[in-house]
C-alpha positions in Angstrom: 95.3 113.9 91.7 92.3 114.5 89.9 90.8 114.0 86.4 88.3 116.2 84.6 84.7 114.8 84.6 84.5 113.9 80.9 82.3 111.1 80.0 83.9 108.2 78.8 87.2 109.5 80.3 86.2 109.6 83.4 85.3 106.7 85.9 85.3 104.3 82.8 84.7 101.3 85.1 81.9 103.1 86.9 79.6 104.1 83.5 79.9 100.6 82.4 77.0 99.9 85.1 75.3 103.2 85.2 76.0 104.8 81.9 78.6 107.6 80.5 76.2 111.0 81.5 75.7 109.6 85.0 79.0 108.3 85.8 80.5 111.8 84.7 77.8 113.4 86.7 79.3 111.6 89.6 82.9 112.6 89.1 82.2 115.8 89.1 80.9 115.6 92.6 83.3 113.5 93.5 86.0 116.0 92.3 84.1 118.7 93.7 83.4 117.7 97.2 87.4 116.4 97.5 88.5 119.9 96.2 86.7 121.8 98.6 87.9 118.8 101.4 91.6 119.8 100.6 91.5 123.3 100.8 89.5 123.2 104.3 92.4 122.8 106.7 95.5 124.3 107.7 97.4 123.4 105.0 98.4 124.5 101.1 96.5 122.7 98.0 97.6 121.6 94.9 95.7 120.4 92.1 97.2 117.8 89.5 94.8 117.3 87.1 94.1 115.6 84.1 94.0 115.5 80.9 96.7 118.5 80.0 94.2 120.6 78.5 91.5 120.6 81.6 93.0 123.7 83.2 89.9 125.7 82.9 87.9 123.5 84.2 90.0 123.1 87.2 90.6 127.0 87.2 86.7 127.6 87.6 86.6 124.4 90.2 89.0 125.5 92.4 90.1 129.4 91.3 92.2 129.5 94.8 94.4 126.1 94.6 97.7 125.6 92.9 96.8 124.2 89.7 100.0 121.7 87.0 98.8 118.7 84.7 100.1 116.0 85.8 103.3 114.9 84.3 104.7 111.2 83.0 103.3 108.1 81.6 102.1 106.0 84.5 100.3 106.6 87.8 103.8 106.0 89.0 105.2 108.6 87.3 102.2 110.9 87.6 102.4 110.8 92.1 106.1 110.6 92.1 106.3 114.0 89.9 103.4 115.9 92.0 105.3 114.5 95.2 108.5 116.2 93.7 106.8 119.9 92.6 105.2 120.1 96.3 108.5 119.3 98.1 110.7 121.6 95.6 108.0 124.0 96.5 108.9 123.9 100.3 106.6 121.3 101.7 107.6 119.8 104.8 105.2 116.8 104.8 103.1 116.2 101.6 99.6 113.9 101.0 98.5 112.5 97.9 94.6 111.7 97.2 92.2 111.0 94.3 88.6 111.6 93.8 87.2 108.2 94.5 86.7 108.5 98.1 84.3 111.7 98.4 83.8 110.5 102.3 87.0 111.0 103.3 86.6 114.0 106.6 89.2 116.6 107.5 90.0 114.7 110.6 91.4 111.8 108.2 93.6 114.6 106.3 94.8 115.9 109.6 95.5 112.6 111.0 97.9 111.7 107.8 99.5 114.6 108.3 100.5 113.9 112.4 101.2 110.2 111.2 104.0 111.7 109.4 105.6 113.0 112.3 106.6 109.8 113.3 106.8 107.2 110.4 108.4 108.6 106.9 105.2 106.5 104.6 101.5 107.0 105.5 98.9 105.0 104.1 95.3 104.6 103.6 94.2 101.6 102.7 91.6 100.9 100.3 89.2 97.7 100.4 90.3 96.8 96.7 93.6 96.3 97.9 95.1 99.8 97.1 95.1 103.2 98.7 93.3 106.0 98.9 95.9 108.5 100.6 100.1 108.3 100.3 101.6 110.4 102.7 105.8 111.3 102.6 107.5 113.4 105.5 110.5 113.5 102.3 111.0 113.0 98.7 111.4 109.4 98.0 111.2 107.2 95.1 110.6 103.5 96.5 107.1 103.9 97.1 106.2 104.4 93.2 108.7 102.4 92.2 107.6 98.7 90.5 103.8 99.0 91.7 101.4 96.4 90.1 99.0 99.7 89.3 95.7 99.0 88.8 95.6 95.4 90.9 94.5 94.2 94.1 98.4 93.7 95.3 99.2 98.0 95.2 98.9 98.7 99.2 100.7 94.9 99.9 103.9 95.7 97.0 104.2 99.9 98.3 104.4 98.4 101.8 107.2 95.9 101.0 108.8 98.5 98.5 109.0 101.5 101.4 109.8 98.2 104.4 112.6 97.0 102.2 114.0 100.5 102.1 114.0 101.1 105.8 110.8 103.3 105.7 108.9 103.4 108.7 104.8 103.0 107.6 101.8 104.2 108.8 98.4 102.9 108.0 95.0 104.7 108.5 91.9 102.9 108.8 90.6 101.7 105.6 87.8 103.0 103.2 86.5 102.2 100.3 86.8 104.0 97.1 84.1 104.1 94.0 84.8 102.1 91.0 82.1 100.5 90.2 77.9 100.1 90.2 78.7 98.1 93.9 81.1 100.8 95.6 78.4 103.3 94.4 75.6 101.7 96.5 78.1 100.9 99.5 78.9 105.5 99.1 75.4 105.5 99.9 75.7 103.8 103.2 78.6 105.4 104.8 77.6 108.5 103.9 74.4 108.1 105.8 77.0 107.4 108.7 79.3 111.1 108.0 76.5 113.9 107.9 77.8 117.0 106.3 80.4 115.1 104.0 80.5 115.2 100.9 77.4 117.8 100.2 77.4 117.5 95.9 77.7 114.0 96.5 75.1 113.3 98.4 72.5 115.8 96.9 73.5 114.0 93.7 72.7 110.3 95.3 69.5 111.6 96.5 67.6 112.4 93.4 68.4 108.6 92.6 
C-alpha cells in the first residue's frame, strides 16, 4: 500500500515539522527502499498505489511488480480490496504493508508469512497503537471491518474484531513507523542498529 511522494500529499503529518520538499524527499525513500524489500524474497509483489493517476511513477519505481490503484473510500476499503485482487489472483497467504516503516528486514516478511501457517490474522504492531503489517492465510472481512482508522485504538479494535470472529492472531514484535519530526529522529537510531536496511533511506538521513 503505497502513495506517490507528492509534496503536500504525501506524509502531511511529517512536513509539518520538516517542511513539504523534505518530507516528500523522504517518502520517496521510504517507498523506494520498501519496494525493493518486497520484491527480495520468495514471494509475488503487488503494488497498490495511490493517487489513481500515479501509475508512471510506480511503473518506473518498480517496472517488475504488479502494479492497481487502490480502490474504495477508506483505508478499510482500500486493504480489504487489495486483500481481495491478491487472493482472486491465487494467493495462498497474503501481507499487507505501507511505507512508513523503511527498517522493516526480509526476516520480518518471511516470519509473517510462517505465522500464517498456524494462526489465520498476523500482526505487526506499531508503537502508535496501529500496525505496520496485516497478514491473512484467507479472504476475510472482520479485520477492516469498524476500525477507528487513524487513532491510537487500530491494533487493540482489529484484535477484538478478528478474536470475536474466532480468528486465531499472531503478533510480531513491534516497530515504529514515521509520522512525524520525533519518529524521524527515533529511524535514525534503529537504523544504526540494521546495517544494510533501508540504503535510500539512510543515504538520505546522512546528508542531514
Amino acid at each position: 500500500m503505497a502513495k506517490e511522494p507528492r509534496p503536500g500529499f504525501s506524509k502531511t503529518r511529517l512536513a509539518a515539522d520538516v517542511g513539504q520538499e523534505r518530507a516528500a524527499a523522504l517518502a520517496d525513500a521510504f517507498a523506494r527502499d520498501t519496494l525493493e524489500l518486497a520484491a527480495r524474497g520468495p514471494w509475488s509483489a503487488r503494488v497498490a498505489f495511490a493517487p489513481s493517476d500515479a501509475g508512471a511513477w510506480f511503473e518506473a519505481a518498480a517496472p517488475d511488480t504488479l502494479r492497481a490503484p487502490q480502490i474504495g473510500d477508506g483505508l478499510g476499503e482500500r486493504l480489504a480490496a487489495a486483500f481481495t485482487a491478491a487472493f482472486e489472483a491465487g494467493a495462498r497467504r497474503c501481507l499487507a504493508i505501507g511505507t512508513d516503516c523503511p527498517q522493516l528486514e526480509p526476516s520480518r516478511i518471511a516470519a509473517a508469512f510462517q505465522a500464517l501457517h498456524d494462526a489465520e490474522v498476523c500482526l505487526g504492531p506499531a508503537a502508535d497503537g496501529g500496525y505496520y503489517l496485516i497478514g491473512l492465510g484467507s479472504l476475510r472481512s472482520e479485520p477492516f471491518d469498524g476500525i477507528p482508522w487513524s487513532t491510537a485504538d487500530v491494533l487493540r479494535v482489529t484484535q477484538e474484531r478478528c478474536q470475536a470472529a474466532g480468528l486465531g492472531v499472531a503478533l510480531l514484535p513491534e516497530e515504529m513507523d514515521v509520522d512525524d519530526g520525533a519518529g524521524l529522529a527515533e529511524l535514525r537510531r534503529v537504523l544504526d542498529g540494521r546495517p544494510g536496511v533501508a540504503p535510500r533511506t539512510r543515504a538520505l538521513l546522512l546528508r542531514g
